[in-house]
N, C-alpha and C positions, 0 to 999 in steps of 0.2 A: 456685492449686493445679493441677499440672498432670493430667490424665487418667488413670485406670488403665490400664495397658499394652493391658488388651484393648479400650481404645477407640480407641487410637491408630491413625493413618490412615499406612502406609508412604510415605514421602515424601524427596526431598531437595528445597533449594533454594538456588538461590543468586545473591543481590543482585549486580544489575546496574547498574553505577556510572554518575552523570550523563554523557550523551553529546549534544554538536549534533547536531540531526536535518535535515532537508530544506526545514524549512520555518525553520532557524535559530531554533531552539526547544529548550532541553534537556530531556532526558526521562531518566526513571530509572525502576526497576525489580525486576524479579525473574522468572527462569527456573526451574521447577520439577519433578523430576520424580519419576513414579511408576509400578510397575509396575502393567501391565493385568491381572494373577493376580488383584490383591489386588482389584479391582473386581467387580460384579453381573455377568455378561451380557449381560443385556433392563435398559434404560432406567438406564443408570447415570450419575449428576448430580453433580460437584462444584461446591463453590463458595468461591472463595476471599474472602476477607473483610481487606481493610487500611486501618491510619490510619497514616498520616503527619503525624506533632506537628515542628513548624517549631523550633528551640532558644529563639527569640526569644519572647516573649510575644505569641502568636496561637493562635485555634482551629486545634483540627487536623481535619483531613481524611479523609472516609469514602470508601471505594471496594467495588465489591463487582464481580468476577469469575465468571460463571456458563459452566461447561467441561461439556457433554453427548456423549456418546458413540453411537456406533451398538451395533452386536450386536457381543458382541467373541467371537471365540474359544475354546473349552470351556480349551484348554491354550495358551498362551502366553510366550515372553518378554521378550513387546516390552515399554517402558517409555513411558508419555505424557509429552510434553513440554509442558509450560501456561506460558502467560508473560501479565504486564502490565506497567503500568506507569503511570506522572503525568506532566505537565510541572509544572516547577519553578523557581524564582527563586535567586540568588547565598544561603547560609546553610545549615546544618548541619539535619538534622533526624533524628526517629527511626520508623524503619518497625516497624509491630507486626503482624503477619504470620499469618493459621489460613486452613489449608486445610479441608474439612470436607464429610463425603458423606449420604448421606438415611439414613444409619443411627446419623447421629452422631460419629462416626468424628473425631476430628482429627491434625491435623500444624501446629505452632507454631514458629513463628519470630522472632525479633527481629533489626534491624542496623540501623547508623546510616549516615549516609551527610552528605558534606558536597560544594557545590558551589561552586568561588573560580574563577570563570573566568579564561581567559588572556587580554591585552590583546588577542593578533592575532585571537584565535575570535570575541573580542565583537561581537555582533549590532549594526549601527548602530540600530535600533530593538530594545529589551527590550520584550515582552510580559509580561513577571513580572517584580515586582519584589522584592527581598530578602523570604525567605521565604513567599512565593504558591506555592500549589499549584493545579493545573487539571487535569481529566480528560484523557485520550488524543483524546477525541473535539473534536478538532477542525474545525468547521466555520464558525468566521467568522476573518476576517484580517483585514489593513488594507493597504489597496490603495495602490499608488503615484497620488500626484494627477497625474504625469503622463500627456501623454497617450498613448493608447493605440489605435494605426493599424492592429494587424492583427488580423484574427480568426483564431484559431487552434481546429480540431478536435481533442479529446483522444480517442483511442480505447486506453481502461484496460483491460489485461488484469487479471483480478480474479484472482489464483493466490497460492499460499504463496510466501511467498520462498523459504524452505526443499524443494530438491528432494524429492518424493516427501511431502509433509504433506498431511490429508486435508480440513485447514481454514482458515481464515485466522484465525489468533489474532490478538488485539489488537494485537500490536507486527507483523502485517504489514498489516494495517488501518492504524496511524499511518503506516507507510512510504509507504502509499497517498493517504492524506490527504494527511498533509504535502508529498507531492511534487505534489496538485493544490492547493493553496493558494498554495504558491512559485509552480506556475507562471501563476498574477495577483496575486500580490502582490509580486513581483518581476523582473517584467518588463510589457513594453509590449502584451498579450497582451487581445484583448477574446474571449471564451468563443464560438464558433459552437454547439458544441455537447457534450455530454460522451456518451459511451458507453461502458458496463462490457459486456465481456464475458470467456467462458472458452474455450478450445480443448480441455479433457479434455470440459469438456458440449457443445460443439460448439455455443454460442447465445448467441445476446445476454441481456443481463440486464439493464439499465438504459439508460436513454436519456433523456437532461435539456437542451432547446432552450437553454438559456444556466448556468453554475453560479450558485447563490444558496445562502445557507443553509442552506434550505427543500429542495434537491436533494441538498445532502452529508450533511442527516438522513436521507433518503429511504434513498440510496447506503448509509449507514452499519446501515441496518436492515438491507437487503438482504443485508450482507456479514455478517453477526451470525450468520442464519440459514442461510447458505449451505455445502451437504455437496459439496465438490469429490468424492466419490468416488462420490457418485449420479450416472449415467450414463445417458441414453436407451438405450433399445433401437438405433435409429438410428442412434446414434453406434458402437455395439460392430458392427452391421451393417455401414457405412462409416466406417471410420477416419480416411480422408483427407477427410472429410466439411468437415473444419475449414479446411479451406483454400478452400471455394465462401463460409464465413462469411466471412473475411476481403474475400472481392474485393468480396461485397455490401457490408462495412462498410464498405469505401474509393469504392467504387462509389456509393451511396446520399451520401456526403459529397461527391463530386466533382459534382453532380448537385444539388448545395444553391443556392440564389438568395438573395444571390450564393453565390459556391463557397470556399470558405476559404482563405486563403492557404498554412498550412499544416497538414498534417495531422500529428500529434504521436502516435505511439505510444508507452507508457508501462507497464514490465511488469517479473518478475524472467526473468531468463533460461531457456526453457523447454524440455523435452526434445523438441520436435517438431521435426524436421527434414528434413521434403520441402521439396522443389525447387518454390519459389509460382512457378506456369505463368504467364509475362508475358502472356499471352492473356486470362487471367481479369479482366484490367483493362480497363475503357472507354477510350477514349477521350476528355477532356472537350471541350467544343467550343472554348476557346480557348489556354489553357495548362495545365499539370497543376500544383496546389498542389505545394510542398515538402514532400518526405518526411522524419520523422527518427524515432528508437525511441531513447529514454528509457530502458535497458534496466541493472538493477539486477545486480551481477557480483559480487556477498558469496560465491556458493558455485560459481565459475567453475570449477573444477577436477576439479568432479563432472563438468560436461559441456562441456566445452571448447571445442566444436563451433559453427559457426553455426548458431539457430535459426531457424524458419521462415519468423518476422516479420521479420529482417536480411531472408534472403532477400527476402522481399516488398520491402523500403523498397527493398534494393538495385535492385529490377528495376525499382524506379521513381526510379532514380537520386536516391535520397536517404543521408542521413547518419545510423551508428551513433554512439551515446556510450555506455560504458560507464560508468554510476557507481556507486560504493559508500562513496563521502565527500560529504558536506556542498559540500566543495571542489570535487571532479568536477561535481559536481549544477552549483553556479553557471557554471561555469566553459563547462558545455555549455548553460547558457542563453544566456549571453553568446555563444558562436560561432552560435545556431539567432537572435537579433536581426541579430547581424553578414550573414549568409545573405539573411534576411528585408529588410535594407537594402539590401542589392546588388540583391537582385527588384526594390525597389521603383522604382530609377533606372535599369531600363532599360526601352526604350517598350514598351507595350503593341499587339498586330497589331492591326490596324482591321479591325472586322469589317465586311461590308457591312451595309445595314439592308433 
C-alpha cells in the first residue's frame, strides 16, 4: 500500500544502468533528486533504503544509503542530488527502491535492470559471478603475482568529481577506490605510500605507509564524513595557501628512504589555477621521481583550463592523462609502466660515499 500523499517524500530518481568502472568491475545504480524546500533546516537526515533480488534463485541484497545535510537556507531552489549504487555479476535483477526522512516521509521506487556483457569489455579476471552482488565499498583486490619493481607514491586529491558538490557521494568514493585498487592490482606498482588530501581545506587528510585493507577502511570512513565546504579560517585568510600544501606533499615524498620512483597524482579536475612556483620544490639529492596526475575529465567543459596540479606535474616535467573511461584509465597505466621502464635502464649518477 502505498503512503498517504501527505507522507510522501518529493523526490525523482533515476536508475543508472550497469557501467565498467576503474577497477574493471561493473557497478549499477541510481541518481536521485530532491528539492532542498521540502527538507528541515537544522539537522536534516535522509536515508535511502535498497534490495537488489538477482532473477535467478538467490538471496537478495540489502543496502542502506545515509545523506546528512548542513543548515540549508530559509528560501531555496536548489535540488539535492544523492546517488549509490552495487557491484554486480552478468544476470537480470530487480531494484526495490524508498527514500525516507526522520519524519517519516517516503519516495518509492522500483526498476529492473539486466547486465550481458560485451566479449571486448570483459574483464580477463570476474570478480562476480552471474548474479552476485557486493557493496561499492571496495577494499580488497587481487593483486597481479607478478613481480612488482617500483614503488610508487599516490598522492589522492579527495574532491567530488562533480564541479562545485559539497560532498563526496558514494559514486565518487567508488571512482576513488576503484582507481586505487587498479592502480596494484593491475600493474607492477608496490605502495610507498598513499596520501588523501583537499585543496578547498588546504590540508592533508590521510596518510597510510603502504595500502592494505585495513588503510582503504580507514580512507573510506574518513571520506564518509568529510564536509568539502567546511573551510578553516586559514584558508579563507590565504587562498593560495594550497599550493605551500602541495610542495610539502611532493617535498616530504621526495625525502622518503628510499625516495619513490614515482609520484602518481590522482584526482577529478579542479577549479584551482595558479601558477605552482618551480621554487616551491626541493631539490632531491639524486634524481627526481616521475611525475604524472591521474586526473579524471567527466565534466571538462565546466573548466577547461589547466589546473594547478598539471601545473605542478608539469614544472616537474612530468606527464598528464586525462581519463573518463575504463579504456583511458588502462591505457595510461600502461604508458606511466612504459616511462617507469625506460627509467629503469638508464644508469644511475654515482654518488660519492
Amino acid at each position: 500500500m502505498k503512503p498517504p500523499a501527505a507522507a510522501r517524500l518529493p523526490c525523482r530518481v533515476d536508475a543508472l544502468p550497469p557501467s565498467l568502472n576503474f577497477a574493471l568491475r561493473y557497478q549499477a545504480g541510481y541518481r536521485a533528486e530532491i528539492p532542498l524546500s521540502a527538507l528541515p533546516r537544522q539537522n536534516a537526515v535522509l536515508v535511502a533504503f535498497f534490495r537488489v533480488q538477482p532473477a535467478a534463485p538467490a538471496r537478495p541484497s540489502y543496502f542502506r544509503q545515509i545523506y546528512r545535510f548542513p543548515e540549508l537556507p530559509e528560501k531555496t531552489r536548489l535540488r539535492a542530488l544523492l546517488d549509490g549504487g552495487f557491484f554486480l555479476g552478468a544476470g537480470a535483477y530487480t531494484v526495490d527502491w524508498v527514500l525516507t526522512d526522520l519524519a517519516g516521509r517516503e519516495c518509492r521506487s522500483q526498476w529492473r535492470i539486466e547486465l550481458k556483457p560485451k566479449t571486448q569489455d570483459q574483464p580477463e579476471r570476474v570478480p562476480l559471478g552471474p548474479g552476485e552482488v557486493a557493496s561499492l565499498r571496495l577494499t580488497r583486490w587481487q593483486p597481479d603475482p607478478a613481480p612488482r619493481p617500483y614503488r610508487v607514491a599516490v598522492l589522492l586529491h579527495a574532491a567530488p568529481i562533480r564541479p562545485r558538490a559539497a560532498v563526496l557521494s558514494p559514486f565518487d568514493q567508488s571512482i576513488l577506490l576503484t582507481t586505487l585498487t587498479s592502480l596494484f592490482e593491475h600493474t607492477p606498482f608496490e605502495a610507498v605510500s598513499l596520501v588523501a588530501f583537499n585543496l578547498q581545506q588546504q590540508k592533508e587528510l590521510f596518510r597510510a605507509p603502504a595500502i592494505t585493507p585495513g588503510a582503504l577502511e580507514r580512507l573510506l570512513d574518513l571520506l564518509d564524513d568529510l564536509q568539502i565546504g567546511a573551510v578553516d579560517l586559514r584558508a579563507l585568510q590565504n587562498p593560495k595557501r594550497y599550493l605551500e600544501l602541495l610542495a610539502d606533499l611532493v617535498n616530504r615524498e621526495q625525502d622518503a628512504t628510499p625516495p619513490p620512483d614515482a609520484i602518481v597524482f590522482v584526482g577529478p579536475h579542479n577549479r584551482y589555477d595558479e601558477k605552482f612556483p618551480r621554487e616551491l620544490l626541493a631539490q632531491p639529492p639524486e634524481r627526481r621521481p616521475l611525475f604524472f596526475y591521474l586526473r579524471y575529465s567527466f565534466f571538462w567543459r565546466v573548466s577547461p583550463f589547466p589546473d594547478s596540479l598539471e601545473k605542478l606535474v608539469r614544472a616537474a616535467g612530468g606527464r598528464i592523462f586525462n581519463i573518463s573511461t575504463p579504456r583511458e584509465f588502462l591505457s595510461a597505466l600502461r604508458r606511466i609502466e612504459e616511462e617507469l621502464d625506460r627509467r629503469a635502464q638508464t644508469a644511475w649518477p654515482e654518488v660519492n660515499p
